[in-house]
SEDO-174292 format. One record per residue: chain; x, z, y of N, C-alpha, C, O in turn; residue number from 1. Coordinates in nm, 2 decimals. Last residue first. Layout:
<rs>
 chain   n.px   n.pz   n.py  ca.px  ca.pz  ca.py   c.px   c.pz   c.py   o.px   o.pz   o.py resi
     A      X      Z      Y      X      Z      Y      X      Z      Y      X      Z      Y  NUM
...
</rs>
This chain:
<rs>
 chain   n.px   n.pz   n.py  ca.px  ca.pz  ca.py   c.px   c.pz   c.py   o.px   o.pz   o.py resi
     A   0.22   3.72   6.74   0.27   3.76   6.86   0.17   3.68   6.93   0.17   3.69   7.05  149
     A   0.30   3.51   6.45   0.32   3.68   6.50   0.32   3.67   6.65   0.42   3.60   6.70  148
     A   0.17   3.27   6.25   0.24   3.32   6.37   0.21   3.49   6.39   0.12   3.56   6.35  147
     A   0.16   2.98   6.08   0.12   3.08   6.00   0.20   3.20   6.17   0.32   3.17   6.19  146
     A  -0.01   2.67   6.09   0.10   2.79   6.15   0.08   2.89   6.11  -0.04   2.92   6.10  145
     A  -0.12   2.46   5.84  -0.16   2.58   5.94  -0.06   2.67   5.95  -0.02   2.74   5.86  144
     A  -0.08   2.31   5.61   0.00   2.28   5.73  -0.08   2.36   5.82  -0.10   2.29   5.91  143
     A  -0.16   2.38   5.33  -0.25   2.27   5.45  -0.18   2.25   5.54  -0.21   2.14   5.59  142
     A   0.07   2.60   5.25   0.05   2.45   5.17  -0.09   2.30   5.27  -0.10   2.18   5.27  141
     A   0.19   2.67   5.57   0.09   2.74   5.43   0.10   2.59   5.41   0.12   2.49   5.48  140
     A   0.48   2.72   5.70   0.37   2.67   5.71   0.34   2.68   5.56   0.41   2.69   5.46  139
     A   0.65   3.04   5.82   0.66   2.97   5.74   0.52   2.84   5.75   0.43   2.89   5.82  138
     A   0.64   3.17   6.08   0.70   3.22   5.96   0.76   3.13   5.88   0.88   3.12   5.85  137
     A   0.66   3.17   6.42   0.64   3.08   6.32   0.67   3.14   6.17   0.79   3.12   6.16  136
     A   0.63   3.41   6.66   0.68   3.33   6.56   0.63   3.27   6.49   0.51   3.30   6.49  135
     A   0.59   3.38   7.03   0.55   3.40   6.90   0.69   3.36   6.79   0.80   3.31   6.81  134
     A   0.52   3.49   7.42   0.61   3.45   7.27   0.54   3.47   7.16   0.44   3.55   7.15  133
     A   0.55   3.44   7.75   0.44   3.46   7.62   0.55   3.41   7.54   0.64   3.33   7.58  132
     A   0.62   3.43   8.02   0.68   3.47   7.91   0.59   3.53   7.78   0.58   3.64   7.74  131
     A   0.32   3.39   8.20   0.44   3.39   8.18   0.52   3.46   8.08   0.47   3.58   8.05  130
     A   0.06   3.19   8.33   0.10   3.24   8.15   0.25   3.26   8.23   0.30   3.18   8.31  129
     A   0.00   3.06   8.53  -0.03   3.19   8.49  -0.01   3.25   8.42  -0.05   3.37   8.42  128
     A   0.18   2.75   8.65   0.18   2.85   8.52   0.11   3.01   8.60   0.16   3.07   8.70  127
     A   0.20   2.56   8.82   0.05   2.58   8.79   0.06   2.74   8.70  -0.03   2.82   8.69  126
     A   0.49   2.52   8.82   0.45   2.57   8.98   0.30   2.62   8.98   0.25   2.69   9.07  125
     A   0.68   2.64   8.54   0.58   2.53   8.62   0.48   2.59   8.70   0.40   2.67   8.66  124
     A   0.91   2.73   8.35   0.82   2.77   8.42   0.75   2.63   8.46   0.78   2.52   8.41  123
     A   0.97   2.56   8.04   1.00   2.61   8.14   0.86   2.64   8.25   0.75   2.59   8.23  122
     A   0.95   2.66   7.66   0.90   2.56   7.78   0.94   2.63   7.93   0.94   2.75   7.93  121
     A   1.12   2.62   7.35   1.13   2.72   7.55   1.06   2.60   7.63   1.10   2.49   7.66  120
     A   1.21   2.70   7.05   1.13   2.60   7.18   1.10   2.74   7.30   1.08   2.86   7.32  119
     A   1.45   2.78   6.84   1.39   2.82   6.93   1.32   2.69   7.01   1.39   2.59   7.03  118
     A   1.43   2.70   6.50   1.50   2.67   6.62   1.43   2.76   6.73   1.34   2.83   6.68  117
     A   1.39   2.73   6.15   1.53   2.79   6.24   1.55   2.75   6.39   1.67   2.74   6.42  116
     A   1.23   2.65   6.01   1.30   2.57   6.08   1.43   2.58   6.09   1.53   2.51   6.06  115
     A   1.09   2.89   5.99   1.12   2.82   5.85   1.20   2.72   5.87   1.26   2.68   5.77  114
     A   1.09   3.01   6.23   1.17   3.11   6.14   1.21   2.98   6.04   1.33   2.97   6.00  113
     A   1.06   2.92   6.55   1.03   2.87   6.42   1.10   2.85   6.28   1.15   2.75   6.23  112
     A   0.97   3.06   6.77   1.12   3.09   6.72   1.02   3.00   6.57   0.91   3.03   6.53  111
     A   0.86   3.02   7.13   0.83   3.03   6.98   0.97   3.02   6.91   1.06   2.97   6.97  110
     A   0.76   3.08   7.47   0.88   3.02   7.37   0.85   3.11   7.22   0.82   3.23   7.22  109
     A   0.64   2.98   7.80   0.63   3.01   7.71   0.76   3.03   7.59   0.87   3.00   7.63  108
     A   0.77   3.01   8.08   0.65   3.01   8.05   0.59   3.07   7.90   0.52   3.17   7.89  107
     A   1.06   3.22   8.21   0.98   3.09   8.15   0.84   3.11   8.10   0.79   3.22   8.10  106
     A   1.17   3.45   8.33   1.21   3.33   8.32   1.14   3.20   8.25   1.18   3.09   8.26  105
     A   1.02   3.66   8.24   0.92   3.64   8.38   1.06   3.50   8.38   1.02   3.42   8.48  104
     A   1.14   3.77   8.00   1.04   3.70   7.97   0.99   3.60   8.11   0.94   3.49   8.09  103
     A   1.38   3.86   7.94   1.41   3.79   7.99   1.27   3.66   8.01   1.27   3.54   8.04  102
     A   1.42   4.00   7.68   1.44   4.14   7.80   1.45   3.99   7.89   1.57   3.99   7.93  101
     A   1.36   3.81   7.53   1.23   3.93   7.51   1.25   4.01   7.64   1.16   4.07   7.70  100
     A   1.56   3.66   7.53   1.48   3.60   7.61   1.34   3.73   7.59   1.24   3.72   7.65   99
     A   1.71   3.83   7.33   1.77   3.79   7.51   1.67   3.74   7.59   1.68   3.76   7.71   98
     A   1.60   3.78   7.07   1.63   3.93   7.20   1.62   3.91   7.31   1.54   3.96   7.39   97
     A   1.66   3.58   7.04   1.54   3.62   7.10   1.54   3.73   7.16   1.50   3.77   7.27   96
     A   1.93   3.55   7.00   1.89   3.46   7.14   1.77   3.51   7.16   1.73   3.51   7.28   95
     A   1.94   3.75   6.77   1.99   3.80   6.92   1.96   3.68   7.05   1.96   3.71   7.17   94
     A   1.86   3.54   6.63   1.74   3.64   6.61   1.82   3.74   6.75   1.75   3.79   6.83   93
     A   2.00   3.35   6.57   1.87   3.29   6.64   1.81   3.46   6.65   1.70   3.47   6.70   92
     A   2.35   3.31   6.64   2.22   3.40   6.58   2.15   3.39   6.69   2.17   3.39   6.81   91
     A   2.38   3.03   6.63   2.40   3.11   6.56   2.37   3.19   6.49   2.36   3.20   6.37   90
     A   2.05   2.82   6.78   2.21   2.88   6.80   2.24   2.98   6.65   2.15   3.00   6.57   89
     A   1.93   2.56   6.86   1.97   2.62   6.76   2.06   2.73   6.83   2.13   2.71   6.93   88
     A   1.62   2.46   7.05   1.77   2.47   7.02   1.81   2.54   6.90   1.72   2.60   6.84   87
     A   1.40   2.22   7.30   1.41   2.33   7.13   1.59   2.31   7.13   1.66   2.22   7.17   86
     A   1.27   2.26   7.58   1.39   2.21   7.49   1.36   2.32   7.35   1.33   2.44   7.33   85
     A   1.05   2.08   7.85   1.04   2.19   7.74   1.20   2.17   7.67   1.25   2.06   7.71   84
     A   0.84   2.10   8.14   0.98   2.05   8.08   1.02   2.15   7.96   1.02   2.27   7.98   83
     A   0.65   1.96   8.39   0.66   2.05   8.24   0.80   2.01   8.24   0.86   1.92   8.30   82
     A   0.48   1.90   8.60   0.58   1.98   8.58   0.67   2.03   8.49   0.75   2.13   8.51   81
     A   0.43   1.54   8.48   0.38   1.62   8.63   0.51   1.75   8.65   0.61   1.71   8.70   80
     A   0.59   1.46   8.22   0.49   1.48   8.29   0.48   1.59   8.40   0.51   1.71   8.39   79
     A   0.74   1.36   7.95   0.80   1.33   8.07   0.64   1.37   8.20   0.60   1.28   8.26   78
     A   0.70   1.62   7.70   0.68   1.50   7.76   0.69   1.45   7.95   0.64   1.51   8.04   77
     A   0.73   1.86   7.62   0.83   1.75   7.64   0.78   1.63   7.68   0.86   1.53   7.69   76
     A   0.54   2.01   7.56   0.58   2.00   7.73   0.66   1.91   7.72   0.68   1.86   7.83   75
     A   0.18   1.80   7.49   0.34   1.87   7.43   0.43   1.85   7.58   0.43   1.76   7.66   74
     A  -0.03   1.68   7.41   0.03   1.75   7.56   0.14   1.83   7.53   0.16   1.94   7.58   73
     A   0.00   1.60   7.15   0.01   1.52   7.28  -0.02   1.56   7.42  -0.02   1.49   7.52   72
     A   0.25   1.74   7.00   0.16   1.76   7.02   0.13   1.67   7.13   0.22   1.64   7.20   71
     A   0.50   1.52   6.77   0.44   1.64   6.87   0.34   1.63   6.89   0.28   1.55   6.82   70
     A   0.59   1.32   6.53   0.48   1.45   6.54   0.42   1.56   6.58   0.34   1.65   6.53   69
     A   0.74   1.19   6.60   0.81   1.30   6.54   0.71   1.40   6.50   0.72   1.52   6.46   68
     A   0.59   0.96   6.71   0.65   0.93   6.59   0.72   1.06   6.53   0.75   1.04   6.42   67
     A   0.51   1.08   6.97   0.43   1.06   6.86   0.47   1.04   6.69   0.42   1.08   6.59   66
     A   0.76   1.10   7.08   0.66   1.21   7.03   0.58   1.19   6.95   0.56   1.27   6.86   65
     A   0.84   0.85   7.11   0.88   0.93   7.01   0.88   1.09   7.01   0.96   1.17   6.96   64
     A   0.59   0.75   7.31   0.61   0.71   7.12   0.71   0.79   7.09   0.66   0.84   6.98   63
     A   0.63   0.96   7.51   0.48   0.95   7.42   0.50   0.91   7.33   0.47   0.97   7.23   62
     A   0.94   1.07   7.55   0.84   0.94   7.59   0.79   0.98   7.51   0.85   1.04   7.42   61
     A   1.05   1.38   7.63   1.05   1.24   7.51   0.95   1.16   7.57   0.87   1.21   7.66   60
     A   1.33   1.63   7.65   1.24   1.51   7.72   1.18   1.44   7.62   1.25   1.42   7.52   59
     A   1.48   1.74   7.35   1.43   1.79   7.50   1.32   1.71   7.58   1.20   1.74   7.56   58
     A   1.62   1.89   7.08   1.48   1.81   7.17   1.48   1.82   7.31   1.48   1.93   7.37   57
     A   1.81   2.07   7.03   1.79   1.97   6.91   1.66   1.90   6.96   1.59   1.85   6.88   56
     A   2.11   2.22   7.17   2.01   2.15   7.21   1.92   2.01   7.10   1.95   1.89   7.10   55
     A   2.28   2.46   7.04   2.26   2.33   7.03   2.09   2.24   7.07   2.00   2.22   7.00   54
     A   2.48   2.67   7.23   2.39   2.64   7.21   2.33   2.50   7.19   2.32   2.42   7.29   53
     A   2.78   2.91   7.14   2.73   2.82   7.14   2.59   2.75   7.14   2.55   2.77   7.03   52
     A   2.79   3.26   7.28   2.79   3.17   7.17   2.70   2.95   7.17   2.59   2.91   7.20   51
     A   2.77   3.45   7.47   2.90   3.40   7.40   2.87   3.30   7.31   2.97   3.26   7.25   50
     A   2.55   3.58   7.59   2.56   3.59   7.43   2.75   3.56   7.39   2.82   3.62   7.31   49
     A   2.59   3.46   7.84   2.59   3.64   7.80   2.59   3.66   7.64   2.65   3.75   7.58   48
     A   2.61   3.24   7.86   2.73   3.28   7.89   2.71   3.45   7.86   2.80   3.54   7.86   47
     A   2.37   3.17   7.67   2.43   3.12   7.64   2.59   3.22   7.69   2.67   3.26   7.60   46
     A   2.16   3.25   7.92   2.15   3.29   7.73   2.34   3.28   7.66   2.40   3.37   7.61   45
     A   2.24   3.12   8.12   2.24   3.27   8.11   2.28   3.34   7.96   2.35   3.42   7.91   44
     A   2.13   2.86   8.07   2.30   2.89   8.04   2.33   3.03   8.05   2.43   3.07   8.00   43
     A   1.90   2.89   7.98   2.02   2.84   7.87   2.13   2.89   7.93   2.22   2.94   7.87   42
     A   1.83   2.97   8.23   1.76   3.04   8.09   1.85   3.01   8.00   1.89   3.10   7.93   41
     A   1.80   2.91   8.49   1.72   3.03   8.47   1.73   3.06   8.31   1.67   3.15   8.26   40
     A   1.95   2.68   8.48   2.07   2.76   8.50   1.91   2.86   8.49   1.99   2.95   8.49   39
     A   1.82   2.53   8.21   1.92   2.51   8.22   1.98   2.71   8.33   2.03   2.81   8.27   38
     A   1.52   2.45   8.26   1.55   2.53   8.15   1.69   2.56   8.15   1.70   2.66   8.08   37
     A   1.48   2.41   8.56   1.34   2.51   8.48   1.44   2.51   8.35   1.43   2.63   8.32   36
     A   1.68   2.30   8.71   1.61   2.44   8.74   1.52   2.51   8.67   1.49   2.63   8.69   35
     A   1.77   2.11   8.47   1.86   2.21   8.49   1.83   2.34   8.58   1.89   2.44   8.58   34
     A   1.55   1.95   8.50   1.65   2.03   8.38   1.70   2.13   8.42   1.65   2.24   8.40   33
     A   1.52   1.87   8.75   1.40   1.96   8.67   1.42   2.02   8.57   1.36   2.12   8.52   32
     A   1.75   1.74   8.77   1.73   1.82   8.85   1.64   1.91   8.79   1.67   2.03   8.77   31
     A   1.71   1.52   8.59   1.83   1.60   8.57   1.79   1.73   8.63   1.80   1.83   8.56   30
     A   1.48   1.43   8.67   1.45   1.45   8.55   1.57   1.54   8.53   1.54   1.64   8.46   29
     A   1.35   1.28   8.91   1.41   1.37   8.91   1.44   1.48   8.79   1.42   1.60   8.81   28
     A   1.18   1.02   8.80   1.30   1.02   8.88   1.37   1.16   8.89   1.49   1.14   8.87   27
     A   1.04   1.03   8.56   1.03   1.13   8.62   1.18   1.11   8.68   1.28   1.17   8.64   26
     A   0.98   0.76   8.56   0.84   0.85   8.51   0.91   0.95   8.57   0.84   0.99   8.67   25
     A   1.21   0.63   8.53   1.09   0.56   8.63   0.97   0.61   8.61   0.87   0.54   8.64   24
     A   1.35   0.77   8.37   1.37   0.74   8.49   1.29   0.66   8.55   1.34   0.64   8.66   23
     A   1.22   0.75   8.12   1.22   0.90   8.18   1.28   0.89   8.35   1.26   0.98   8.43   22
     A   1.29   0.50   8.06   1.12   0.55   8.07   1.17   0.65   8.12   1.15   0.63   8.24   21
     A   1.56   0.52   7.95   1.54   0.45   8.14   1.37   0.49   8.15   1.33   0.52   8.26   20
     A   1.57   0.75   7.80   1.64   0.76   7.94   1.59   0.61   8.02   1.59   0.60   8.14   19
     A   1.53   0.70   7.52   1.42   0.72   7.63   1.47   0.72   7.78   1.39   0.68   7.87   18
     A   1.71   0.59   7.38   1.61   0.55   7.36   1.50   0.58   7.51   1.43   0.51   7.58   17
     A   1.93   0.80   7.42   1.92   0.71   7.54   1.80   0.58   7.50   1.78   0.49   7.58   16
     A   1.74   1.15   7.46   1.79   1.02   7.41   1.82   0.91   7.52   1.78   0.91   7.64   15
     A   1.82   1.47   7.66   1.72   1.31   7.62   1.80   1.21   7.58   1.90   1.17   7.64   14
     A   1.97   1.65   7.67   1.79   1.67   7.66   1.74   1.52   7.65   1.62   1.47   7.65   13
     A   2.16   1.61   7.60   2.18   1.69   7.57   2.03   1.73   7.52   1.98   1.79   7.43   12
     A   2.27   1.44   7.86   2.27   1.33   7.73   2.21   1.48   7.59   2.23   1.44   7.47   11
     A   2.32   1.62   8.02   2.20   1.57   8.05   2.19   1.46   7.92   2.08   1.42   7.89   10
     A   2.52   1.94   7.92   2.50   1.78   7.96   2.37   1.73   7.96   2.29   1.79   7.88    9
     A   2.64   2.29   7.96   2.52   2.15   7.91   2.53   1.99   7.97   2.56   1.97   8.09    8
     A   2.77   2.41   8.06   2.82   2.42   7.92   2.70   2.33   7.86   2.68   2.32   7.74    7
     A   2.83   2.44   8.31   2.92   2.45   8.26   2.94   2.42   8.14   3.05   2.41   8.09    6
     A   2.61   2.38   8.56   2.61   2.40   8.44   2.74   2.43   8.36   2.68   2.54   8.34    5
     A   2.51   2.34   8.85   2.61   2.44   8.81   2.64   2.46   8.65   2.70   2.56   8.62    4
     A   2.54   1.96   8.91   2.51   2.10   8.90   2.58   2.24   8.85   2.70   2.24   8.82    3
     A   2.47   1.70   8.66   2.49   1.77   8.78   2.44   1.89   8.84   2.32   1.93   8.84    2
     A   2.61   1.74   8.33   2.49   1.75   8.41   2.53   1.79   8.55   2.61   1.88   8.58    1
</rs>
């Protein structure tokens, strides 16, 4: 990734399914990475924990959001400010820590316990909401989020 990154790549938040749509929707798509989730939040996370982080979503065009079942204003989608990434690490329960003493860095972010990943939407220039959090426990036999926070 261009930039200060050290320990992410741009092949990291977007398929190559989607990369040329994400390039003629959001020409500055590297850049928006790496200021809203990258050097304010992953890589901090990342070079203060020590531990590896696996990026499992990032950008998506509308059909493979749709086809995975996001929400249709879901931040991953290539739009106006937004920019969102889900990840794994190690230990998921010290990455939350880190982002609890680290809330005025992002908008929103949920830990989705039955999963195991974290989602991080990044700040945006409209956001009044900052550093809100939840968990996910588990989903009840209807499919209603079951959440803390």
């Amino acid at each position: 990734m261009s930039g200060s990154s050290k320990n992410f790549s741009i092949g990291e938040f977007i398929t190559d399914e989607d990369m040329q749509l994400c390039r003629r929707i959001c020409p500055d798509y590297k850049t928006r990475i790496r200021k809203k989730l990258v050097d304010p939040i992953l890589q901090p996370l990342r070079t203060s924990l020590g531990l590896p982080i696996r990026i499992t979503s990032g950008f998506r065009s509308p059909e493979h959001n749709n086809r995975i079942g996001g929400k249709p204003h879901s931040h991953h989608l290539f739009n106006a400010d937004r920019c969102a990434a889900d990840f794994t690490i190690k230990d998921t329960s010290l990455a939350w820590h880190w982002l609890e003493q680290h809330r005025e860095r992002f908008c929103y972010a949920y830990w989705d316990k039955e999963r195991n990943f974290i989602h991080l939407s990044g700040l945006a220039k409209t956001d009044d909401r900052v550093g809100i959090m939840w968990t996910i426990e588990k989903k009840q036999s209807n499919d209603k989020e079951v959440s803390n926070g």
